[in-house]
N, C-alpha and C positions, 0 to 999 in steps of 0.2 A: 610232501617232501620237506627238509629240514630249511628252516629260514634262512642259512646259512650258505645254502645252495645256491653257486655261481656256475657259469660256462664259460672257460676261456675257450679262444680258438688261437690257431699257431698257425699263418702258411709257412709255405715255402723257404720262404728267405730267413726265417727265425730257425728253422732245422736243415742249415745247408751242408753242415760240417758237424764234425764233433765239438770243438769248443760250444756251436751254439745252442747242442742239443745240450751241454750242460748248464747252459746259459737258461734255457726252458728248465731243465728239472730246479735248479737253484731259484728261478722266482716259482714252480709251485710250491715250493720246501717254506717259503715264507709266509704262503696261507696253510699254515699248519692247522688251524683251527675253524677251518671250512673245508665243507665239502664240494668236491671240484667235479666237473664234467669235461674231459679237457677233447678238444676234435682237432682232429690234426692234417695238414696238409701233407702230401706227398713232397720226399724232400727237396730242395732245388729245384731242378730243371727234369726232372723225372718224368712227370706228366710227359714233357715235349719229349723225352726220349724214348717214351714207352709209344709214341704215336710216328716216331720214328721207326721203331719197330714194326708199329701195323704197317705202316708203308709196304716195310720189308715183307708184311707176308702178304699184302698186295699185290706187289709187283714179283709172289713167287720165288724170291731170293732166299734161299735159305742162311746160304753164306753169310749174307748180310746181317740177314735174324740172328744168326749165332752169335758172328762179330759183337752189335751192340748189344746184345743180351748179358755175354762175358762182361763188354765193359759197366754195363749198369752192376751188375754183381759184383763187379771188382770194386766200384764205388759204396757199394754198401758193407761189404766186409771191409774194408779200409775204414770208413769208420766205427765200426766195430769192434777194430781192434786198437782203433784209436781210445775206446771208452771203455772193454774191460780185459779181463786177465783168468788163467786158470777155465776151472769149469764154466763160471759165467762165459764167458768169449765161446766156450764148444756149445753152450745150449742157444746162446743169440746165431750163432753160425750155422746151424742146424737146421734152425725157423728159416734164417735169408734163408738156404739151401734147401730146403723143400718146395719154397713160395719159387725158387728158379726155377726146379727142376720142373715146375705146372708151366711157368713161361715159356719154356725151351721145349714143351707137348704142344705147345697151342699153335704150332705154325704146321704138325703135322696132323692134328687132330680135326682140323676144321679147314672148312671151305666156304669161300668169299659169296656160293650164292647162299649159304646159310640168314646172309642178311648183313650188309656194313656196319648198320648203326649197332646192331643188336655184337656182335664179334666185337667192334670196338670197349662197349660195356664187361664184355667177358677180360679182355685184356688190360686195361687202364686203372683198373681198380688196386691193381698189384700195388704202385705208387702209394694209396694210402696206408693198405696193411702194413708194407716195409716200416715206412715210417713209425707209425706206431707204435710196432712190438718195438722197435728199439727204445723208442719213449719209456715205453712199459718198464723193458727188463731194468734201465738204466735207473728207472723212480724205485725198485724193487732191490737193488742195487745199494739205494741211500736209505733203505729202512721206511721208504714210504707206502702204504699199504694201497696197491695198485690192481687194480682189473683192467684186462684188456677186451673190450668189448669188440663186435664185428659188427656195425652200422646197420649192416645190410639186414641181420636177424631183429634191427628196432624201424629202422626208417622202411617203410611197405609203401612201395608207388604201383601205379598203371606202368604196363610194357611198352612205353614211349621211349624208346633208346635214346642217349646220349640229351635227351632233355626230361625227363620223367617228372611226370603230376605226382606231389603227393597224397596218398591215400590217408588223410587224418585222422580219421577215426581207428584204422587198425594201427595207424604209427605211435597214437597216444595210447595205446593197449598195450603194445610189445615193450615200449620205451618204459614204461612205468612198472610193469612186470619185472623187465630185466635189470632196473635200475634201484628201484625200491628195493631188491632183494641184494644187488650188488651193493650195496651202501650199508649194508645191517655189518659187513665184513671191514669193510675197505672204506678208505677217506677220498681215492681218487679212483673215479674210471675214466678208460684213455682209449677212446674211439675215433673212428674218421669221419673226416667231411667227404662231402662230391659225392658217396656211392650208398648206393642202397639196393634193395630187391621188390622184384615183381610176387604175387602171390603161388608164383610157381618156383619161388628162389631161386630165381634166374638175376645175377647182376642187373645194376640202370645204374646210371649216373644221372645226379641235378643238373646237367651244364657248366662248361668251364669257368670257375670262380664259384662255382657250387659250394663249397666248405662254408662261408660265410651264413650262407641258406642253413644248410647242414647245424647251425649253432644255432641260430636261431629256429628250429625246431624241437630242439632239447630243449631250449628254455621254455620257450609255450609249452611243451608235455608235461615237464617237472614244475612249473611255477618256479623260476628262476627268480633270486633276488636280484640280476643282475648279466650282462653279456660280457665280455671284454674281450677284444679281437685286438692282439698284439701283432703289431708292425714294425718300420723299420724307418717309419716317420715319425714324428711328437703327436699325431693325431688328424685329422682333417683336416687338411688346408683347402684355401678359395681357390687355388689352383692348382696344376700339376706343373712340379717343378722343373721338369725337362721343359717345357715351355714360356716359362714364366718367372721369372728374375725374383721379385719382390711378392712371393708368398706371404701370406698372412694364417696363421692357426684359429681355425673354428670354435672357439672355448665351449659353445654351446650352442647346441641348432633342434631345433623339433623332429619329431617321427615323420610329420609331413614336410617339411624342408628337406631330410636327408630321400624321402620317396622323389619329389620333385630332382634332386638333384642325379638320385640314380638313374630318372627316367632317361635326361639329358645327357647321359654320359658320365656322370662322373663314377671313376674309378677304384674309389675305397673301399664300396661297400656294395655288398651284390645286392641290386635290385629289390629279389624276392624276400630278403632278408630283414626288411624293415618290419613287414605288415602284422607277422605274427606277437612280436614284441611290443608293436602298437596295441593291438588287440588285446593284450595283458598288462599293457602299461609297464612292462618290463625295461627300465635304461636299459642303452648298449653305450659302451664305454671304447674308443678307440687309441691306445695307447700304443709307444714305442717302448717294444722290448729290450732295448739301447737304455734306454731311461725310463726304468718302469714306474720310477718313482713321482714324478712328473704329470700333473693332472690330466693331458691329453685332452681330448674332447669328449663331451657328453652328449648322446641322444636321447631326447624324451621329450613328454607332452607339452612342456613349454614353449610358446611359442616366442615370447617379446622381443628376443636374439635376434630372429630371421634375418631382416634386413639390415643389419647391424655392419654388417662388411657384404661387397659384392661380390659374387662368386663368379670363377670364369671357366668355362669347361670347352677345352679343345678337341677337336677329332681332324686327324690328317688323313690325306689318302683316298679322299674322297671322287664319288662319280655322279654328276647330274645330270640324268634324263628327261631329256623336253620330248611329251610324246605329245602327237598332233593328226588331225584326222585327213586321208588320204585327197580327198576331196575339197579340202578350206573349210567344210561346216564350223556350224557351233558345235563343242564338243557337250554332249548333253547326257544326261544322266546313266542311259543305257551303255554308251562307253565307257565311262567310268564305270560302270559296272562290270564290263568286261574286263578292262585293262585290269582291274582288283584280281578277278580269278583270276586270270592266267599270273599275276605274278604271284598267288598265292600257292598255285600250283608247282614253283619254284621253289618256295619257299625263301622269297624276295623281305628282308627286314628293311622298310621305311626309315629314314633318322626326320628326316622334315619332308615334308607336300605341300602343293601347290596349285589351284589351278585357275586358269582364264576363261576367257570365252573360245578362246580355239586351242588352248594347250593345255596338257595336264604334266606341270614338273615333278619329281621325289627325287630325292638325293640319299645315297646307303655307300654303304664301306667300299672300297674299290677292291673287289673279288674280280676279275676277270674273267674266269670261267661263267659266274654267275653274267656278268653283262652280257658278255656273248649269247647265253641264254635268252635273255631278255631281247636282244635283238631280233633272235630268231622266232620268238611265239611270239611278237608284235609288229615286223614289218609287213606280215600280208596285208594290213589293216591298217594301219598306221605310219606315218614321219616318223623314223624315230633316230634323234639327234642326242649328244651328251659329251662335255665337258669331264676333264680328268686331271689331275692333279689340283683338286682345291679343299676349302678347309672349311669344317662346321664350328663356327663361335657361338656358345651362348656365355650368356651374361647374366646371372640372378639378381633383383635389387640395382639394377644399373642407373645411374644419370648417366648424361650429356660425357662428362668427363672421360666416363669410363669405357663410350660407344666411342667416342674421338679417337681413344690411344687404340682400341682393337681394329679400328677400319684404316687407321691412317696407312694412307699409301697402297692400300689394298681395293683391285674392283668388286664390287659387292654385286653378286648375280642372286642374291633373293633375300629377301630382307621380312622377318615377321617380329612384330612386338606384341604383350601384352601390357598391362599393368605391371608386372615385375619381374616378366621375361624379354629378351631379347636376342634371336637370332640370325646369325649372318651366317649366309653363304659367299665363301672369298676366293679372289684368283681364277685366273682361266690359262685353259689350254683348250680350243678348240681342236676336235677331232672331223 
């Protein structure tokens, strides 16, 4: 592929409206003389509305389904016509208005024992196409020579719904096929994140925050010069700023620092998204689409940075279960082995573990439904006790200083360090 070859990605928040979908096509307009792969997020709040919808066919309401369906439609030709005129406007309205009229079948066409995860994958993916084609038509619009690709006919997973493996070896066959021939034509192809297809071209989705994933698989396929995932920040901060007053900007962190940091929570950058890019030594570049002009921050092999500024990653809302055996024993390895499946059989996610001689702690998101679960495949067998409303700190790179100001005034109910992690478990409400 050509040396010149970048991937930008765009969620959400950079395509909410019309102004900011021209705000996207005006910085591709300025890589004129590179070839772009651009993945696009669903726009807004779409996602959550489209899952609003499943509810609706859920819970069997058609009413409902129809209601928010209109309104999501209403929101997409609003912007539509916010961006063009004449025939373009009838051929963009066309596209939204067929991609409806498949959403406004899907509540009668299918049924809930067909499978949740797998119906959910059918209907969620709408969000990225919308997007999209509007991207598309509007770069097509400025004279920019565009393809709209469909994700799903490059990106090839296993039929894991709503979290799908990818299948790498046909993803790099399809991706490079359709891409290398897209690019003999065209300067820009303008594809989604989040979705893709099983080998029976049946929708999956990566997982919510999937897009990010999504960009980082183009670039491993193509040998990317480059990633750039514009946002609506200057680039990765040590913190998140709903929590944290005096942010500081990451100028520069390694492949392995930003994996460490996604493992912990932090929220910039999806997880899966690092390792392929590592893998090819590919930068990823996190920049604010606000201020594109603006160095942002850079990911890649270098390490010296790391510890350079301390990082702080919060998770609120949390629940910790102290589980203990019915009897007083020591709790010994065959319970824990128990306790393991049954919450795997949940499909229970761990944030931090723990355990003693007679208890075993873990602490994960405060789901509800999920704990009640958990109460109920563990209390024949076991104590089980847990704390609710309290909060997960970690700390990358911390001193003294920095464990004082996050614990001050706060009771710590579990505490683990390493060399250049440190975690607290804070606050209590006993149940």
């Amino acid at each position: 592929m050509q040396s010149t070859l970048k991937v930008f990605k765009f969620g959400g928040a950079s395509v909410k409206d019309a102004q900011s979908v021209l705000n996207v096509v005006d910085l591709i307009k300025k890589h004129k003389n590179e070839s772009l792969v651009v993945v696009v997020s669903a726009m807004g709040k779409t996602t959550n509305k489209l899952e609003s919808l499943f509810d609706a066919f859920k819970q069997k309401d058609k009413f409902r389904f129809s209601k928010e369906a209109q309104e999501l439609k209403s929101f997409h030709l609003s912007i539509c016509k916010d961006l063009f005129e004449g025939q373009n406007l009838n051929k963009i309205q066309k596209e939204i208005s067929t991609y409806f009229e498949e959403i406004n079948q899907f509540i009668d066409e299918n049924n809930i024992d067909q499978g949740e995860r797998y119906l959910y994958d059918q209907l969620i993916p709408y969000g990225e196409l919308l997007s999209t084609k509007i991207i598309h038509f509007c770069l097509i619009r400025e004279s920019v020579k565009s393809l709209w690709c469909d994700a799903r006919t490059c990106i090839k997973t296993d039929s894991t719904h709503q979290s799908a493996n990818v299948d790498w070896v046909d993803s790099l066959d399809e991706i490079n096929a359709v891409m290398n021939k897209g690019f003999q034509k065209h300067r820009v192809i303008v594809t989604q994140g989040f979705i893709g297809s099983d080998h029976n071209q049946i929708s999956t989705t990566l997982g919510r925050e999937g897009s990010d994933y999504s960009a980082g698989i183009f670039a491993y396929a193509l040998d990317a010069q480059e990633v750039i995932i514009w946002k609506d920040v200057p680039g990765m901060l040590n913190a998140d700023p709903k929590y944290f007053e005096n942010t500081v900007k990451l100028d520069q962190i390694s492949f392995k620092e930003a994996i460490e940091l996604s493992y912990y929570g932090a929220s910039v950058i999806h997880p899966k998204t690092i390792k392929p890019l590592q893998n090819k030594n590919i930068p990823l570049y996190v920049k604010s689409f606000i201020e594109p002009d603006q160095k942002g921050t850079i990911i890649q092999k270098r390490t010296e940075n790391d510890d350079a500024i301390p990082s702080f990653i919060f998770k609120k809302n949390q629940v910790l279960f102290s589980i203990m055996p019915k009897d007083f024993s020591f709790l010994i390895e065959e319970n824990l082995s128990d306790i393991f499946l049954k919450l795997s059989q949940i499909n229970v996610t761990i944030n931090i573990m723990q355990n003693s001689a007679l208890s075993f702690s873990f602490l994960m998101d405060n789901k509800m439904q999920v704990a009640d679960r958990i109460k109920e495949v563990l209390e024949d067998s076991y104590i089980v006790k847990y704390n609710t409303d309290l909060e997960l700190v970690t700390v990358r790179h911390y001193d003294q200083k920095t464990l004082d100001f996050v614990t001050k005034g706060k009771e710590i109910l579990m505490e683990q360090k390493t060399r250049s992690t440190a975690r607290f478990v804070l606050g209590s409400t006993q149940l």
